[in-house]
N, C-alpha and C positions, 0 to 999 in steps of 0.2 A: 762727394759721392756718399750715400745714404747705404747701409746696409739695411739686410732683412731685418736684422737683428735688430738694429737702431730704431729703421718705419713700425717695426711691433709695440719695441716700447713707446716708441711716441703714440701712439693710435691707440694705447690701453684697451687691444684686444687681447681677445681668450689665450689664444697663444703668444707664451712668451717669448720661447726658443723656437731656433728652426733647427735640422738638419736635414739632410736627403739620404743618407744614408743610416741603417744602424747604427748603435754606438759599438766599437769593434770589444771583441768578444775571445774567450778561449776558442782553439779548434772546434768545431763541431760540424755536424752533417748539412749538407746545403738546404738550405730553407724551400720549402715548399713554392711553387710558382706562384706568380700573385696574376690576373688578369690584365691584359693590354700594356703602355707604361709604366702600373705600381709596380709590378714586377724590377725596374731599374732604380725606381724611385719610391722605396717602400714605406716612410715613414707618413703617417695622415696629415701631420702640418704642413705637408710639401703641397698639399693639395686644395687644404681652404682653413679657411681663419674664421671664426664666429667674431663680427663689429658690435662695437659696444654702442652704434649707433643705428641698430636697429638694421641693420645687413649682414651681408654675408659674402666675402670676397671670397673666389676659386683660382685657381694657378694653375697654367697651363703653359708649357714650353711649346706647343704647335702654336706659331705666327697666322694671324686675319692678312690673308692676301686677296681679300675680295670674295672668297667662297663662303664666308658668313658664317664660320667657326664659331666664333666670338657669341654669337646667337646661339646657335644648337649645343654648343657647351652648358651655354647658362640653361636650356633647356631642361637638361638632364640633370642638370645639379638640382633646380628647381623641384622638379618630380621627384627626387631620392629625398632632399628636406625638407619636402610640404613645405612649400614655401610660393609666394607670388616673385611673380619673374623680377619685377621692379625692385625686389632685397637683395638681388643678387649682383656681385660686382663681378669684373674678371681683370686679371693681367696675365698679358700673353708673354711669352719667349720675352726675360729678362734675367741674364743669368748672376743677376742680385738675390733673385726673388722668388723664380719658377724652377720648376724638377728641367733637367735636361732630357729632354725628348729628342737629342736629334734635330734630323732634317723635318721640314714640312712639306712633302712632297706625296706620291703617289695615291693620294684622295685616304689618308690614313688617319687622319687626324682625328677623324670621330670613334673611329677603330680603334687607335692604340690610348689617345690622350680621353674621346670622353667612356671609353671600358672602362680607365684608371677613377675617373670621376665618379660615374657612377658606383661601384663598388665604396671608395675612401669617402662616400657621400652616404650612402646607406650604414656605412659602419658607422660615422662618425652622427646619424640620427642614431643608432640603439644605444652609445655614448651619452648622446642627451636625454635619453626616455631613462636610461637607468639611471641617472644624476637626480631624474625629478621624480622617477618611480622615491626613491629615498627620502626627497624631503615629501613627498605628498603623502606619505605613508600607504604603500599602494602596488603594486606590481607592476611591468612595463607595458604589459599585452591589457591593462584595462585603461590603458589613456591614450588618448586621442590628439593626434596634432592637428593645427589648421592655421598656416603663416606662421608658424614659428611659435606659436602657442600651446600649450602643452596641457591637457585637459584630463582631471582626474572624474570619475564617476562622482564623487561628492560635488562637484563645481569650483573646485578648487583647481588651482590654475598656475601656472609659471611659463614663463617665456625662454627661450633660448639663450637669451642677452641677460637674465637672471639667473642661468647655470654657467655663466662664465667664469668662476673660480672654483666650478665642482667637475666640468667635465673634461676631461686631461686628454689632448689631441694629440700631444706629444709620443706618439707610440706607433710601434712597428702598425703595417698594416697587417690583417688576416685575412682579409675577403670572405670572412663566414657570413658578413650581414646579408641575407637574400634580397640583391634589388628586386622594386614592384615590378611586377606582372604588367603589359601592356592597357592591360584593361584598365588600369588604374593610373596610367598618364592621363596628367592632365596638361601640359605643355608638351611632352615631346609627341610628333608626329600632326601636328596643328600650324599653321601657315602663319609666322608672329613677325611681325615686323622687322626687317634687319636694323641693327644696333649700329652697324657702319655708315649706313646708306644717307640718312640725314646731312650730314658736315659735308658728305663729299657730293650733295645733290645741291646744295645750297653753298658750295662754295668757300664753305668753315676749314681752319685746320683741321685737317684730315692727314694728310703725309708730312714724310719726312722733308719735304720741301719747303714745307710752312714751317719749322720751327726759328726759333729768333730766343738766342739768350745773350744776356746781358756784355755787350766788350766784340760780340761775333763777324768773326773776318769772314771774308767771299776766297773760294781759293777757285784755281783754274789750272788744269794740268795739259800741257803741251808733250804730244805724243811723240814716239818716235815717227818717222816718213814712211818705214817699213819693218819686217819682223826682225831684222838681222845689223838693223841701221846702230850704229856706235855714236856717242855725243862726243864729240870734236873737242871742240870750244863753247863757250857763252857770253857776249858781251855781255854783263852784269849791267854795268853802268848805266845805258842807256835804257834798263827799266827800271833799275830804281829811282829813275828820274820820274816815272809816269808817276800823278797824282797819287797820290792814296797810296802805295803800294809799302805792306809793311813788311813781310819776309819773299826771299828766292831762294828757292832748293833746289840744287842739284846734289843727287845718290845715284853715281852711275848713270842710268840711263833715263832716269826719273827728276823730270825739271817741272816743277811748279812756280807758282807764286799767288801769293796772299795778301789783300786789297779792301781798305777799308769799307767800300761798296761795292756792289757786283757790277754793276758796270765799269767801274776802275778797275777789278779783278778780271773782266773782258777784256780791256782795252791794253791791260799790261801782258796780256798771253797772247795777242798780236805781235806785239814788241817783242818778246820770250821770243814766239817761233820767227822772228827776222833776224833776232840776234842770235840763236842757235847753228852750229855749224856741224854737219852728220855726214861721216861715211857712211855709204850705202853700197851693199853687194848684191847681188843676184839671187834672191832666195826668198822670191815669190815664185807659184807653182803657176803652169802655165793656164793660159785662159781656153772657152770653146773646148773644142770635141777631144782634142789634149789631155786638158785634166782628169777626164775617165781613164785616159790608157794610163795618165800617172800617177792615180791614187789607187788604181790594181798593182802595179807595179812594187809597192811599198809593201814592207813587210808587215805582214798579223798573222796574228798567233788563228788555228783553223780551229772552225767554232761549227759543232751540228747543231743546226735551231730546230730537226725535232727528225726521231726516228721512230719508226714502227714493224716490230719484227715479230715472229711467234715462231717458235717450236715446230707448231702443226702447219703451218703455213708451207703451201706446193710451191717449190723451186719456182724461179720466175722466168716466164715464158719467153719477154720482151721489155729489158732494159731502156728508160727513156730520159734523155737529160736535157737539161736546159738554161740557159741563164738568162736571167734578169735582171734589168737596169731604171734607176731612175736619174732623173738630174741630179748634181748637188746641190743641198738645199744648209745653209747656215742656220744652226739653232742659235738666232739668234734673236735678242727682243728689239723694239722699235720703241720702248721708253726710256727716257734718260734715267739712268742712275742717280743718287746723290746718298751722302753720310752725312753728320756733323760727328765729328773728333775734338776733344778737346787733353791737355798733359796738365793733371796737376799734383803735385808733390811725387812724380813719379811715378803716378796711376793714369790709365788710359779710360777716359768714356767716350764709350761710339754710340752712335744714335744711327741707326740701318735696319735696311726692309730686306735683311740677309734671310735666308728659307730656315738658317741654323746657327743661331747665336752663337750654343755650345762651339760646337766646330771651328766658328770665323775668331770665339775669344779663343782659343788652342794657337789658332795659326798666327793670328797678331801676335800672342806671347811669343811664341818662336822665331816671330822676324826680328822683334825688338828685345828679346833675351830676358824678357822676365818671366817671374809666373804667371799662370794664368788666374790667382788671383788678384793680380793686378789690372786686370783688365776686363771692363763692365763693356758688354753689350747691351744694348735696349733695344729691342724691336721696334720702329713706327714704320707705318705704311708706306710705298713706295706706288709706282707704275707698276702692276704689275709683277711679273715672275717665270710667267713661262720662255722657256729657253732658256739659252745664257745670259741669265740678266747680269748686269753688271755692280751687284747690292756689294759683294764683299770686295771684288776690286777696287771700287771706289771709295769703301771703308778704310782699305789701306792708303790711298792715298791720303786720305784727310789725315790720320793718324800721321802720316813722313810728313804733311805739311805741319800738322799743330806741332809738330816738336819745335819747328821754328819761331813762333810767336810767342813766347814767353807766357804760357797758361791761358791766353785765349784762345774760344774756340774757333773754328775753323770748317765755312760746309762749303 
């Protein structure tokens, strides 16, 4: 597993260090609000790295679930460092590597995560303009950028990948740099090509579904029969007999098994659920016109979804009430889930198209009792998202199955 720290020094970029946080400090008065995400995530290197190979990598903890984030991020970084779109890299929701933002959900993404960019993108150009105002001998306000190029009125010139050990990114942010004015986008608000759309139109690895590392088991998880269903017994034997088949786990209510090919990890989770034996009790909720009278029935807390009253307003003449009903409807998704999990030296890597890495690394830690530095989530695309997809569910199960495979992983 690669830390920030480690992928900086290896890539002999501008920044050396990472944090997200300040470095902690005597008492003092709460810091001033910072715009969108920098506000949680205040330090500039959480937010992009100048490459020594002539780019410019951005971080960003809101996940590409198809909305083409990934795109309109690099937009806006593009516009704040005069820069052509093609310098700019991005990595999303990696909690190795990216600020924690949270969920990625309520069309917020360009709100809270590219506010955060914008600004730690404009600060981190008047950073470079003052590095090369100094060596050009020169003021910041008489040079000119254009791709990354830094232009003094003599014709003298410096690039951004030439202020890489003068311009220090390692710092609180301020938000004092005034991003540009609309009129002066030159990418954002312009129809660009989605960055996603190729691999997944042509069939490339694109999801989490395509990944393939080296030693990698197929797992299959056999459900309970109902919500309330207990696991009995398990013949064992008679699936570890099937081909391939390298671990079976049962935890409680949680039976797997892991198969050196996905069709033998099919074929063994037939076998699982014939050898499974489960009591079952009655506690499914009834079907048809029923289940109305029995999900009123059920206790919830009473909730006004909106009131309107005034002072001056005349007594009311004619009270009128009413109730409204629709079917039940399950938020639920129609694509299959999938993780890869892998356990080595007591560290967990998940590979999931979770909406919130932060979050799903939190809760892994706490099933499996360590910290949560111990546990890397990495975002890759999945099916989808809307409703209850099944991204972190099935992240914990890879996770209960890799622990049985002796450090391989497990999707």
């Amino acid at each position: 597993m690669t830390s920030r720290r480690q992928f900086l020094k290896s890539s002999g970029a501008l920044v050396i260090g990472f944090s997200l946080a300040p470095d902690l400090a005597l008492p003092q008065a709460s810091p001033a609000r910072l715009p969108g995400s920098l506000d949680n995530n205040r330090m500039l290197d959480a937010w992009l790295r100048i490459d020594p190979n002539g780019s410019v990598t951005i971080f960003s903890g809101k996940i590409e679930l198809g909305q083409g984030i990934g795109t309109a991020l690099s937009q806006i970084a593009a516009d704040e460092l005069d820069l052509d779109l093609k310098r700019i890299a991005i990595v999303h929701g990696d909690t190795a590597l990216t600020p924690d933002e949270g969920q990625t959900a309520g069309s917020l993404s360009v709100e809270q995560s590219g506010t955060a960019l914008r600004f730690a993108c404009a600060e981190a150009r008047e950073i470079l303009l003052s590095a090369a105002a100094a060596k050009l001998g020169t003021s910041p306000g008489a040079l000119k950028v254009a791709d990354g190029t830094i232009a003094a009125p003599s014709g003298a010139s410096l690039t951004y990948w030439d202020l890489a050990g003068d311009a220090q990114l390692k710092r609180e942010a301020t938000a004092q740099a005034k991003p540009k004015p609309p009129a002066e986008h030159r990418w954002v608000g312009k129809s660009i090509a989605r960055r996603d759309i190729p691999k997944k139109f042509t069939g490339g690895a694109a999801y989490v579904q395509d990944i393939r590392l080296p030693g990698m088991l197929f797992g299959r998880v056999v459900r309970p029969p109902s919500p309330d269903a207990e696991l009995v017994s398990v013949k064992e034997a008679a699936v570890r007999r099937v081909r391939g088949v390298v671990a079976l786990v049962r935890d409680g209510r949680f039976l797997a098994v892991a198969a050196e090919r996905e069709e033998q990890a099919v074929r063994a989770r037939e076998a699982l659920k014939k050898a499974a034996v489960w009591k079952e009790s009655a506690s499914l909720p009834p079907a048809g016109d029923a289940l109305y009278e029995h999900m009123m029935a059920l206790p919830v807390a009473a909730q006004t979804v909106t009131e309107k009253t005034s002072a001056a307003a005349a007594p009311a003449v004619k009270r009128l009430e009413a109730r409204y009903t629709r079917p039940y409807q399950a938020h639920g998704s129609i694509g299959p889930s999938c993780a890869v999990a892998q356990w080595q030296e007591g560290k967990l890597a998940v590979w999931t198209h979770s909406q919130g890495v932060f979050p799903l690394r939190a809760d892994l830690a706490k099933v499996f009792g360590v910290e949560p530095a111990a546990v890397r989530c990495t975002h890759v695309e999945g099916a989808g998202c809307y409703g209850h997809n099944g991204a972190d569910d099935v992240a914990l199960d890879a996770a209960l199955l890799a622990r049985a495979t002796g450090g391989r992983p497990v999707k």
